[in-house]
N, C-alpha and C positions, 0 to 999 in steps of 0.2 A: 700509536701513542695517543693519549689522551690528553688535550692542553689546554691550559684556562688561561683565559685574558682578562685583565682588569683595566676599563679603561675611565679615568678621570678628563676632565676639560680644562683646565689649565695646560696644559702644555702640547696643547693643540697646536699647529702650525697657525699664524694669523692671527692667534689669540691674545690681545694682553691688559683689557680693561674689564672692569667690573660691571660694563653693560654688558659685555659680550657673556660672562659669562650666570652673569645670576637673571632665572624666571622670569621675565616683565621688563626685562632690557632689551630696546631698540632693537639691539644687536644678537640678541640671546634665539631667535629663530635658527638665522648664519650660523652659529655654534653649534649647534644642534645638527647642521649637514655636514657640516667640517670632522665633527666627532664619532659621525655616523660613518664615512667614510675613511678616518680612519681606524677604525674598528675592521673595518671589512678589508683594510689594507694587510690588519695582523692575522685577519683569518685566513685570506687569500695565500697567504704566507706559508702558514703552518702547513695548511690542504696543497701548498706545492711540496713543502717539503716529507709529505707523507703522514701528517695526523691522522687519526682514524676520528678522533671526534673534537671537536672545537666548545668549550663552555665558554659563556660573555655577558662579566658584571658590570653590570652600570655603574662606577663606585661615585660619581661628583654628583655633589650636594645632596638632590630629596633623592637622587636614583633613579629617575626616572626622565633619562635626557635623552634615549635613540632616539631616531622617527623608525621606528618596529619595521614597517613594511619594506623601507630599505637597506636594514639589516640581512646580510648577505644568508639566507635560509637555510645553511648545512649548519650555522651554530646556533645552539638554544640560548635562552637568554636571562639571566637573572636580574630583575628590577624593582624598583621598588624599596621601600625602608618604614624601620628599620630592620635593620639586618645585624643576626648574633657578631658574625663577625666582618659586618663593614664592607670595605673594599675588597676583603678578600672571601666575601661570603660565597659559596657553593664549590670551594676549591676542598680536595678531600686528597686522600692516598692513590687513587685510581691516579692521579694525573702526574705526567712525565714532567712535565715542564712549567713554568707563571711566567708567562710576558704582563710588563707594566705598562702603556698605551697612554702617554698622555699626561702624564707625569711632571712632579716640579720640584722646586726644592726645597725645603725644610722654614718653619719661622726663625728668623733673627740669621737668615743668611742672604747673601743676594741671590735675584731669581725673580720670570716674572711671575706677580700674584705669590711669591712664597709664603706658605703656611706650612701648619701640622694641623691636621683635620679641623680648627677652626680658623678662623682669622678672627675670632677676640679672646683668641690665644695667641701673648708677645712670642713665645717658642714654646718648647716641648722637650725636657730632656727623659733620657732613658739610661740610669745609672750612671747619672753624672756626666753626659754626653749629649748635644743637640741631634736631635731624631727626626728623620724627616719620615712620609707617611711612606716611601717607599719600603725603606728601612722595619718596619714595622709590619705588614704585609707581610717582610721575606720571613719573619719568625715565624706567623700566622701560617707560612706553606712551609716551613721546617718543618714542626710540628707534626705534619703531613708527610716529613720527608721528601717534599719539592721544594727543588731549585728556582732560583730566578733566572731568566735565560735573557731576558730583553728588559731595556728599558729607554722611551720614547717621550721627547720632554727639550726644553732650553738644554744648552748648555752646561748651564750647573747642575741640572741633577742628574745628566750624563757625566759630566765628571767626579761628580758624588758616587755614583752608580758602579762606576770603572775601579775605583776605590776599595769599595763594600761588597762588592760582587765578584768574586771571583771568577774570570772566564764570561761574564754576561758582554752581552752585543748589545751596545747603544744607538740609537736612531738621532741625532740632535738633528733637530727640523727649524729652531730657528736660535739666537744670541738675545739671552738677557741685557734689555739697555737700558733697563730699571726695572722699580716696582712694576711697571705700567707701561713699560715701552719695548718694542722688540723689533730684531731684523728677521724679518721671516720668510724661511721660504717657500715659493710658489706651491699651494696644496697639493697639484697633482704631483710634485716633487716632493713633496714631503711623502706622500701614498706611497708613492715608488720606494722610495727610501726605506720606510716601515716594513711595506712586502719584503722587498731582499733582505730584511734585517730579520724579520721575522721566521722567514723560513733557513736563515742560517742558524738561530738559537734552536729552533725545533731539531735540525739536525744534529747540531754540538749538545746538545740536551743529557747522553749518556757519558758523558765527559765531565758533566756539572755535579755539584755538592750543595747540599741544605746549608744556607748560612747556620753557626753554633748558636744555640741556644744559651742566653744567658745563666748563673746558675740563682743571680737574685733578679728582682725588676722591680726597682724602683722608680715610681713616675715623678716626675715634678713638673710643674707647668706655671710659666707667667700668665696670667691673667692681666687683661688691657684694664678691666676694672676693680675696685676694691670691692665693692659686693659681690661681686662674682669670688671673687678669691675667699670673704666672709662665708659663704655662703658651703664654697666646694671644703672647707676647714672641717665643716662638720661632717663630714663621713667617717667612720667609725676606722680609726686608723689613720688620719690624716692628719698636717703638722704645717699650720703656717707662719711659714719663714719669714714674709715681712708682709708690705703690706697690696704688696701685687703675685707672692711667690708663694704656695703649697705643692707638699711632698707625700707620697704616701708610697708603703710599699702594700706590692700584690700578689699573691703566691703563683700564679699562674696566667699565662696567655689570656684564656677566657677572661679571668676578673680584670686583667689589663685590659680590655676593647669593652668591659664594660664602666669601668672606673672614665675611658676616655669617652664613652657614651654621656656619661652623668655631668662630668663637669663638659662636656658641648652643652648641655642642657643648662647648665647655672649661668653660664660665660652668655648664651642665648639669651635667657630670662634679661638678667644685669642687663646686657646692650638696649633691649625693649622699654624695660621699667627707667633705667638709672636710678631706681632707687634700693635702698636694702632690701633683701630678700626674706629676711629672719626677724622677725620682732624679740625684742633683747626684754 
């Protein structure tokens, strides 16, 4: 069997501040071995439980968070951004199974660091329902006709997970005790944890189903700023609801992860500038 892993840095065991995990933070080295090992917990995993090949995306922030050479060498490695489709870029048909590695929980829920692919995004709904980034992913391997078999992360988005996944095996490696605060446990326990979780989804893997495929998709997203939300209005099809809130629908998967591409891109700008985007 063929298994792809996606693993993000927030819900790294240890992890819960925003030095730890953003580029140029004190702390942001540490995250970097934390995340690399457990990466190699989920590959370790998969290769006991009988994989034939292991793929592994870098999905948190620019993409480019291993340290490469301790990356465990039987899995190749996708890195780098952007990427067509994000977190879950290089996963195709070929593959039995998507473990999620590292995982959180969705914006406008508790959890720590929760977001949906930005944080100056207040949330993220998906046909009128708050969407976390796991959630979104799992359509992106439907598609594909893969399953989700695992998911590694706080608390809430193991019991998010538990919820929306039918059948999937969650790792919870430490308790949300806020935005920014967490009980976590000991890394090489949290490793352990993942390995045996991991290679029990590999093997329940023929027992799992493609989350359904919505049959509309409509996005809507708060935006932390008014320009940014001025700005995401203007895409051709798009409809703002007030003065933090646009809606838009999208005919398919692909224009979804690029419609969430673009307004990352506006919501980005806005934070930098603070001022209007669009001269009126």
């Amino acid at each position: 069997m063929d298994v792809y892993i996606s693993v993000d840095m927030e819900g790294i065991a240890g992890i819960a501040t925003m030095d730890q995990i953003v580029r140029g933070g004190h702390a942001y080295p540490r995250s970097q071995e934390l995340m690399t090992a457990e990466a190699n917990a989920a590959i370790a995993g998969a290769f006991d439980a009988g994989a034939d090949t292991v793929v592994v995306n870098d999905s948190h922030g620019t993409m480019d968070n291993f340290l490469q050479d301790e990356l465990d060498e039987r899995a190749r490695l996708v890195t780098g951004s952007p990427k067509a489709q994000c977190m879950a870029h290089g996963l195709d048909g070929r593959h039995g199974v998507a473990l999620f590695v590292g995982y959180h929980a969705p914006g406008g829920c508790p959890g720590v660091l929760a977001h949906s692919f930005s944080s100056w995004f207040t949330w993220m709904r998906l046909n009128d329902r708050l969407v976390s980034e796991a959630e979104v992913n799992a359509l992106l391997a439907a598609e594909h006709g893969v399953p989700v078999g695992l998911v590694t992360g706080d608390d809430q988005i193991c019991a998010l997970a538990e919820r929306v996944f039918p059948g999937v095996v969650t790792a919870p490696v430490k308790t949300a005790e806020g935005h920014t605060a967490t009980d976590s446990l000991h890394p090489r326990r949290a490793q352990a944890l993942i390995r045996e979780a991991a290679a029990a989804a590999v093997k329940n893997a023929p027992e799992l189903r493609p989350v359904p495929i919505p049959d509309r998709l409509d996005l809507t997203v708060g935006f932390q700023l008014p320009a940014a939300a001025e700005a995401a209005a203007d895409v051709p099809g798009a409809e703002r609801v007030d003065e933090h809130t646009v809606t838009c629908p999208v005919p398919d998967l692909r224009q979804l992860m690029g419609l969430i591409g673009i307004w990352y891109g506006v919501a980005a700008l806005a934070a930098r500038t603070r001022l209007p985007l669009i001269d009126r």
